[in-house]
C-alpha positions as CSV (number, residue, x, y, z in Angstrom):
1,X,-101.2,1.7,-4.0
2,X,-98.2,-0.5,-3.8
3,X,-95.5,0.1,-5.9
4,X,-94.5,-3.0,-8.5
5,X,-90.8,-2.3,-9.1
6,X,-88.6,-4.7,-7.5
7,X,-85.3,-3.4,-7.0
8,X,-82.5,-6.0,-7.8
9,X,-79.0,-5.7,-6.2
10,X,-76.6,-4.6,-8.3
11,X,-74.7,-8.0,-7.7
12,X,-77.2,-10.4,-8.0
13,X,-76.6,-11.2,-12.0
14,X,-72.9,-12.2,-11.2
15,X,-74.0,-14.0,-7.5
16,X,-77.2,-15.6,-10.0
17,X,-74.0,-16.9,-12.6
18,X,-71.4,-17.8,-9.4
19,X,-74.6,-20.1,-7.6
20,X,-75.1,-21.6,-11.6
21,X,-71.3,-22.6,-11.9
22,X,-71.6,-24.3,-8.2
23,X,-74.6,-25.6,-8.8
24,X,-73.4,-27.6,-11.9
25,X,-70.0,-28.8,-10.2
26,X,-72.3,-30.1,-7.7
27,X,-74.3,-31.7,-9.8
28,X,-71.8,-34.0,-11.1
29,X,-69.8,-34.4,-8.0
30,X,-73.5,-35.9,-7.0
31,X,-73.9,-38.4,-9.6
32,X,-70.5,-40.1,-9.4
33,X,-71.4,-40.6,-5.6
34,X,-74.9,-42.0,-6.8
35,X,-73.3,-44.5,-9.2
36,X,-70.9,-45.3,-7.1
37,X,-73.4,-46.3,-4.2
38,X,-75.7,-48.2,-6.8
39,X,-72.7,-49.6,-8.0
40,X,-74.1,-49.5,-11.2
41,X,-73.4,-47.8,-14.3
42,X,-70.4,-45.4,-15.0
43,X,-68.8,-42.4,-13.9
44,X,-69.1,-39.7,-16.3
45,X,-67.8,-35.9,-16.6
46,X,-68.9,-34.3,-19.2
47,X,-66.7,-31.9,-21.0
48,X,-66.1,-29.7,-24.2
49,X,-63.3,-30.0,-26.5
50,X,-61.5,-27.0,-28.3
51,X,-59.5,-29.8,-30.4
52,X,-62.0,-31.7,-31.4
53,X,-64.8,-29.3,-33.5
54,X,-66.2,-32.4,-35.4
55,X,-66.8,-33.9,-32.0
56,X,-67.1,-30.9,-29.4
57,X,-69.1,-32.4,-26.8
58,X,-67.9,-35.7,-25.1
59,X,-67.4,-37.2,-21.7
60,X,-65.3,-39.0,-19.3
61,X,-66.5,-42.2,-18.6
62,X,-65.3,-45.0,-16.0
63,X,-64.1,-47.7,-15.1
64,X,-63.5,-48.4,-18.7
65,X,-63.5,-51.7,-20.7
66,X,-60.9,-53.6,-19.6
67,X,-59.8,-55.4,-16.1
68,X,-56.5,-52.9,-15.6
69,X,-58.3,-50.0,-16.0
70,X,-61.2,-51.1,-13.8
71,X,-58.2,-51.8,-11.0
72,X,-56.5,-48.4,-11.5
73,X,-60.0,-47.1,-11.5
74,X,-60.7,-48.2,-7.9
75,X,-57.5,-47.1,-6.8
76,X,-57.9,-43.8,-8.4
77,X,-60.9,-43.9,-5.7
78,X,-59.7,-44.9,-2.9
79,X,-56.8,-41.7,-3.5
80,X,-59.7,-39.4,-4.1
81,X,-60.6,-40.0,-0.3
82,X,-56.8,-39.1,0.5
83,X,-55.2,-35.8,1.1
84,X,-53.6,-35.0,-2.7
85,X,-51.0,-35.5,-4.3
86,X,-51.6,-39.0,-5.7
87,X,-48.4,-41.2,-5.9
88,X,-50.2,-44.1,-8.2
89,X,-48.7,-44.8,-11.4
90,X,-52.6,-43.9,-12.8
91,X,-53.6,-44.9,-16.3
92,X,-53.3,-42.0,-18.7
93,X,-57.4,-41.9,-18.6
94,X,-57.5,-42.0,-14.8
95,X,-55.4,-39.8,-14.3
96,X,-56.8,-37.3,-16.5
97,X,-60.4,-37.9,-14.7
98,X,-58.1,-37.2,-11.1
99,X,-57.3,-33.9,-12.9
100,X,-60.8,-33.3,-13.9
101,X,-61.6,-33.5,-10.6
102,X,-59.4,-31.8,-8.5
103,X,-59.9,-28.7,-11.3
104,X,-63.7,-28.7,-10.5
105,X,-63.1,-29.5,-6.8
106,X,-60.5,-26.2,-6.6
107,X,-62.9,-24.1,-9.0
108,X,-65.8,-24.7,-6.7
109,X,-63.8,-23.9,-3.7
110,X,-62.9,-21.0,-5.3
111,X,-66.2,-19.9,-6.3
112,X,-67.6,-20.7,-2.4
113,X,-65.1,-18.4,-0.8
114,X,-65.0,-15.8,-3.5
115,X,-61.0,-16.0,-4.1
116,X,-59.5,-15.9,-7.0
117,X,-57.4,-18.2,-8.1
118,X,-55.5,-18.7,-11.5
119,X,-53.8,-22.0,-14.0
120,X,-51.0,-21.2,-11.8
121,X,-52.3,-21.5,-8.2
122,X,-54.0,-24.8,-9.8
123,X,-51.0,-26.2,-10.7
124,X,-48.8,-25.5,-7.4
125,X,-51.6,-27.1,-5.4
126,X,-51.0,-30.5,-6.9
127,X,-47.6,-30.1,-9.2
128,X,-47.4,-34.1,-8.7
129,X,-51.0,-34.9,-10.0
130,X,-50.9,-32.3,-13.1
131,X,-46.9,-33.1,-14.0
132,X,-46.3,-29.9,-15.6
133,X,-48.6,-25.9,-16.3
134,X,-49.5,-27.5,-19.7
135,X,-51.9,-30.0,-18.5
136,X,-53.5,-27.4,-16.4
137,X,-53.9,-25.2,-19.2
138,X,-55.3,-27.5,-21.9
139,X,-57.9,-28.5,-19.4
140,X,-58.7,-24.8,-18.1
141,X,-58.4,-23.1,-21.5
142,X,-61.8,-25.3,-22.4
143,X,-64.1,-23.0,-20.8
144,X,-62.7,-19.6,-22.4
145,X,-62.0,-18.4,-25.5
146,X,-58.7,-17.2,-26.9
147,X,-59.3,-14.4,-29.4
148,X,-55.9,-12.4,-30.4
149,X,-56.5,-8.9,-31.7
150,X,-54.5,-6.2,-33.2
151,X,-51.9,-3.7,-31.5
152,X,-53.7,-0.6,-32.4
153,X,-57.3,-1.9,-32.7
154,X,-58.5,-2.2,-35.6
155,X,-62.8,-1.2,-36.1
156,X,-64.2,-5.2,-36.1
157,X,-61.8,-5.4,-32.8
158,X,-63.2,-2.6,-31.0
159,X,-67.0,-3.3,-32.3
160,X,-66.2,-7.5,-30.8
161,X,-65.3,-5.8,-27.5
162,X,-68.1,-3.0,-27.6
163,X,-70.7,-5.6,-28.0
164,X,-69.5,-7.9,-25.5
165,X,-68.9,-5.8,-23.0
166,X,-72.4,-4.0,-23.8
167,X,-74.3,-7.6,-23.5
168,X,-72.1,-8.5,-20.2
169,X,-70.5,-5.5,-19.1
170,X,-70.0,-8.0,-15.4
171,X,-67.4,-9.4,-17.6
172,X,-64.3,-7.6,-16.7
173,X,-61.9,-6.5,-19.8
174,X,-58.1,-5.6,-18.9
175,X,-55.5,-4.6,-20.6
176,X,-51.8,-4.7,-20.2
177,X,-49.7,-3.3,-22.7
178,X,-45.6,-2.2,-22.6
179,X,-44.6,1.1,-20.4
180,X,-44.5,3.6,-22.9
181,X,-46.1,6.5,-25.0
182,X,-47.2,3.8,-27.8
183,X,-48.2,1.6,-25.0
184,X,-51.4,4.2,-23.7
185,X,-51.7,5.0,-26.8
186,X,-53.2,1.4,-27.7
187,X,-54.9,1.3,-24.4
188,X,-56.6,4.8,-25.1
189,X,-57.4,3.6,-28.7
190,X,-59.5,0.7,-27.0
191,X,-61.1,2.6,-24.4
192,X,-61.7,6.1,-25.8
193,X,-61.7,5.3,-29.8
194,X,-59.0,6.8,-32.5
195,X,-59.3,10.1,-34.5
196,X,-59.7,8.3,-38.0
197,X,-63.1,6.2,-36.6
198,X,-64.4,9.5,-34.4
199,X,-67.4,9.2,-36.9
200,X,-67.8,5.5,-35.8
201,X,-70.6,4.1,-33.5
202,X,-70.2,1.2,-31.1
203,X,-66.4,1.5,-31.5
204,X,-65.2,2.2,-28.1
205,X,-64.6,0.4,-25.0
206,X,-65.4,2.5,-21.7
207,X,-65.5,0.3,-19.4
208,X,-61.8,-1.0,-20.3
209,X,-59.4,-1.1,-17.2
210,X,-55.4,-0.3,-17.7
211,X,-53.5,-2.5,-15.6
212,X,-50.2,-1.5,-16.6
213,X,-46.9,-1.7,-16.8
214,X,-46.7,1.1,-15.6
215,X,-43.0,3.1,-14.1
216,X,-44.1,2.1,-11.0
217,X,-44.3,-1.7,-11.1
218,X,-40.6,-0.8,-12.7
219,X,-38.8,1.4,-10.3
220,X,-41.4,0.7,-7.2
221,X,-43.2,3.0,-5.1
222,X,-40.8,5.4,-4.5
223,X,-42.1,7.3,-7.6
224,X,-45.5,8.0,-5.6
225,X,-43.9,11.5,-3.7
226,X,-43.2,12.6,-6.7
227,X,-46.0,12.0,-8.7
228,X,-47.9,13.6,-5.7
229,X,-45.8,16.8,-6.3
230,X,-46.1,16.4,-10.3
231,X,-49.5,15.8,-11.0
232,X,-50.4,19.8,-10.9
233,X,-47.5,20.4,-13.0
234,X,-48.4,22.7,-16.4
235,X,-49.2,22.5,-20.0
236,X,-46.2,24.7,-20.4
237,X,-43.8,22.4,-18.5
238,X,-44.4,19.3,-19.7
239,X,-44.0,20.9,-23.2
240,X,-40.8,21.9,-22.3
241,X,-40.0,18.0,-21.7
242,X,-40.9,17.0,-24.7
243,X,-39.1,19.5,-26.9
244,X,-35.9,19.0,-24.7
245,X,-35.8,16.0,-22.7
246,X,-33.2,15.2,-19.4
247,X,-33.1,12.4,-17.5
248,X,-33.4,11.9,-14.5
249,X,-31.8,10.3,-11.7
250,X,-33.1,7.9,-10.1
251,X,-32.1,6.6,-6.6
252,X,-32.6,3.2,-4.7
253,X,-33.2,1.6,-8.2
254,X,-32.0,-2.4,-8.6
255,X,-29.9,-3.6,-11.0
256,X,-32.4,-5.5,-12.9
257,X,-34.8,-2.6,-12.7
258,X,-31.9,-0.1,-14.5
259,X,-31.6,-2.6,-16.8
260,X,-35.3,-3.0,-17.9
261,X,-35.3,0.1,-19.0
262,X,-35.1,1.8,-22.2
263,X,-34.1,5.2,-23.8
264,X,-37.3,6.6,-25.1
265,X,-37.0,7.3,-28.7
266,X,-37.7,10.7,-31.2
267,X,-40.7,8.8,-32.2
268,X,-42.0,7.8,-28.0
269,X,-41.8,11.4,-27.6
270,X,-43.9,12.6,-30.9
271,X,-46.7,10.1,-29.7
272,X,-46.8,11.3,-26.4
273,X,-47.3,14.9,-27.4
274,X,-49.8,13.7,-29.6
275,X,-51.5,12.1,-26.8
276,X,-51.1,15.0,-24.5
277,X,-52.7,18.0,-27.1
278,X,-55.8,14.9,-27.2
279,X,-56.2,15.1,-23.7
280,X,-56.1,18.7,-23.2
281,X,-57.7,19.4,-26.2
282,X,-61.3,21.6,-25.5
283,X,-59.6,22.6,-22.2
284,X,-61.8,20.0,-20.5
285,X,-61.1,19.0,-17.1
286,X,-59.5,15.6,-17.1
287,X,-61.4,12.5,-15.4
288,X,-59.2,10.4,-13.1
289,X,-58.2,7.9,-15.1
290,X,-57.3,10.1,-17.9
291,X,-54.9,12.3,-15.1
292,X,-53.1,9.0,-14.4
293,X,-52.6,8.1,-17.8
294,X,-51.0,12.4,-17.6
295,X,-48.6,11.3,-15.2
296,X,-47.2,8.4,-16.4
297,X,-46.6,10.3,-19.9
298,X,-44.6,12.6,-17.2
299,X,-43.1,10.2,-15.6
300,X,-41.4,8.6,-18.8
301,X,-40.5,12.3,-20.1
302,X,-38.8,13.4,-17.4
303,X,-37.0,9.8,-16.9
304,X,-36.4,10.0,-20.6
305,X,-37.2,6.0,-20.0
306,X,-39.6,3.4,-21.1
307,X,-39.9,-0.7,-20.4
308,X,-41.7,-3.5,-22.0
309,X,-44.4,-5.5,-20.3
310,X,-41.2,-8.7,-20.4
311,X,-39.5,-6.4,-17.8
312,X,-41.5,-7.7,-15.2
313,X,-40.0,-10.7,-15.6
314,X,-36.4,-10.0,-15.8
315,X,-37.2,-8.5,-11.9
316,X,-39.6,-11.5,-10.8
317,X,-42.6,-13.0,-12.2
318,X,-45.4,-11.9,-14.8
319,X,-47.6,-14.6,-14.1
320,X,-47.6,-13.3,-10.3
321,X,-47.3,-10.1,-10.9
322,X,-50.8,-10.5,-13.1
323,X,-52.5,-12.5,-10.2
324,X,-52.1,-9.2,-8.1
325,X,-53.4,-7.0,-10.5
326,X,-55.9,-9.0,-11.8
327,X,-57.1,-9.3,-7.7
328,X,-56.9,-5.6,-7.3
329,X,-59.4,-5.2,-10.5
């Protein structure tokens, strides 16, 4: 008898979603070539407005209603056939469609040859035609939502991120916080729950992944050999650390890196004891994740050091150093 279960790839709901996004750029890439052809009508691009909640939905219409804008429309035209940046002196209108445009154009480019690419990268391809990262990110920031949380979680957080990420667990969640004890400490409070809400349902977030800042996006990778060599180090041991700290030195560090760091406090040290009886607590056998979060508590002890997540950019860039950890996820 033949069997009736499909079997879906596991990567057909987000290749389903990428084909939809194309599918819609397209779309309306092929109706401003129709109405230009006809030569009837007017170009539209239809958009959503955070500013606007009386009047959320609206679109971008051309050539306008007057002669000037009707001229600056065609040249805005014949510059979409050109190799950007665009040297017009655009109307404020037009030039907003040409931004429109090149977003859609670079998000469906984007989408085709499944690269990532970020407000940033946008911005650097055509720093002439978007003038400065704000514009970029007033017309990105329209398709996601900006929702600001608590430092330690808080039980309607962690139930909003449960949900979500139980109704579209494709949808990645990250998290970044500063390079010390309190820092995994909020991470683990979002991914594994807290003590006081043990009793709570729905109130963790499992699928949650730690990007950092960790010691080494600080010091570099000269910390891996001894990692390597610290990772089988004892319960005993590392309580000796914590009840009386030394630091260490360390060599072949830069200037700005000594100087993003910071003297971990009575208090940095309390927490991470705290969070090192949690995870050895039951005398379970730790899961990968939770043995990196181990060694970068022993990292920080034994370095007696800590940094915030601005001490990426006193050494370079955050915004870059996000792109590569963001691609990496």
């Amino acid at each position: 008898m033949p069997s009736s279960i499909v079997t879906v790839p596991q990567n057909a709901f987000q290749n389903n979603l990428t084909g939809l996004v194309i599918s819609k750029i397209e779309d309306i890439f092929t109706s401003m070539i129709d109405t230009l052809a006809d030569g009837s009508g007017s170009l539209s691009i239809p958009y959503c407005s955070r500013n606007s909640p009386q009047q959320p939905l609206g679109a971008l219409r051309f050539p306008g209603n007057s002669v000037q804008e009707a001229t600056k429309f065609s040249q805005l035209v014949l510059q979409l056939c050109q190799p950007f940046p665009i040297h017009l002196k655009l109307t404020a209108v037009a030039k907003l469609a040409a931004r429109m445009i090149r977003i859609m154009e670079l998000a469906r480019e984007a989408l085709v040859s499944g690269h990532l690419i970020t407000k940033r990268n946008i911005y650097y391809q055509n720093p002439d035609l978007f003038n400065n990262q704000g514009n970029v990110d007033q017309l990105v920031d329209d398709l996601a939502y900006t929702l600001r949380g608590k430092g330690y979680a808080d039980l309607a957080t962690l139930r909003f991120l449960n949900l979500i990420h139980s109704l579209r667990p494709i949808i990645p969640i990250l998290c970044v916080v500063d390079c010390d004890p309190h820092g995994i400490d909020i991470m683990r409070t979002y991914k594994y729950g807290s003590r006081s809400l043990s009793h709570e349902e729905n109130a963790t977030v499992s699928g949650l992944q730690w990007l950092g800042v960790k010691m080494e996006d600080i010091l570099g990778h000269s910390l891996g050999s001894w990692e390597d060599n610290s990772s089988q180090s004892s319960a005993g041991h590392l309580s000796q650390l914590l009840i009386a700290p030394q630091a260490a030195q360390v060599q072949s560090r830069s200037r700005h890196a000594r100087d993003s760091l910071i003297t971990l406090t009575a208090t940095d040290r309390r927490t991470a004891q705290r969070i090192f009886k949690a995870m050895i607590a039951g005398d379970r056998e730790l899961d990968h994740e939770e043995t990196e979060q181990l060694r970068e508590l022993q990292v920080m002890l034994i370095l007696n050091m800590k940094a915030e997540i601005q001490a990426i950019d006193t050494m370079g860039d955050l915004s870059h150093w996000l792109d590569d950890k963001i691609g990496i996820a």
